[in-house]
C-alpha angles and dihedrals in degrees: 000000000000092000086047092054088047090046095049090043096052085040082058094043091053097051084040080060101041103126111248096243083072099056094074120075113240122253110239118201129186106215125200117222113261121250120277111288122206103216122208109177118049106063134029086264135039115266137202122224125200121168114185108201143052145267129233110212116190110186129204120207126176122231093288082047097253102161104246110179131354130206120201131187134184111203117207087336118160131191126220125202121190129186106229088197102050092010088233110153143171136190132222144200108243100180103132125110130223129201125204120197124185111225125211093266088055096250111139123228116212131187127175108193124195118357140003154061120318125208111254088249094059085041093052103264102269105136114255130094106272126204130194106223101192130328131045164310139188118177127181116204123185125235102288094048098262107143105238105169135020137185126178133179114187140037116308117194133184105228094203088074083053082049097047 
């Protein structure tokens, strides 16, 4: 009787000292692909960029309902690349997940974690279409979106060099 009731009072005090992010339930969201996209910028050719799949969005909100961290997956989807000029493509296996979580100084910390594209900032802002081919990164930006620290595990190609 008296380690039920410590058990049942500990088990009281945790839940007393759960954070509040974690009080509200997360919202999931099951997102289509977007449509095809011709890309211009990036590599010496136009290219054309097509992802079959979805992503799987779960989103975290505080109490006032302030997003505080998100937590996206992309289940069996693929990227495919083609050259407009040559029509080469390739395609690729873009699997990975990536989580974003706001920080007190309003700095956001972001990871993408597997396979899959990176944005030119995370890759180090040279133009090209970067992939992450295995492995990890994990970018913090401040509060006004300026990258101010990166770390990568992993091998990290630009797919334009594949295209050309």
């Amino acid at each position: 009787m008296r380690r039920s009731l410590l058990v049942l009072s500990t088990a009281l005090v945790a839940l007393a000292v759960v954070p509040a992010a974690a009080a509200n339930r997360p919202i999931r969201e099951v997102i289509s692909a977007p449509p095809d996209q011709i890309i211009t910028d990036q590599c010496a050719f136009p290219v054309l960029g097509h992802i079959d799949g979805v992503e799987i969005q779960m989103t975290f909100t505080d109490h006032a309902g302030n997003v505080v961290k998100q937590i996206s997956v992309f289940p069996g989807n693929t990227l495919t690349l083609t050259n407009l000029d040559t029509g080469a493509s390739i395609t690729v296996g873009s699997a990975g997940a990536s989580h974003a979580r706001l920080l007190r100084d309003g700095s956001v910390s972001v990871g993408i974690n597997g396979h899959g594209p990176l944005p030119n900032d995370v890759a180090g802002g040279a133009p090209g279409l970067w992939y992450l081919d295995g492995g990890r990164v994990h970018a913090t930006f401040d509060a006004d979106g300026n990258l101010t620290s990166i770390d990568s595990t992993g091998h990290v190609i630009n797919l334009c060099d594949q295209l050309g």
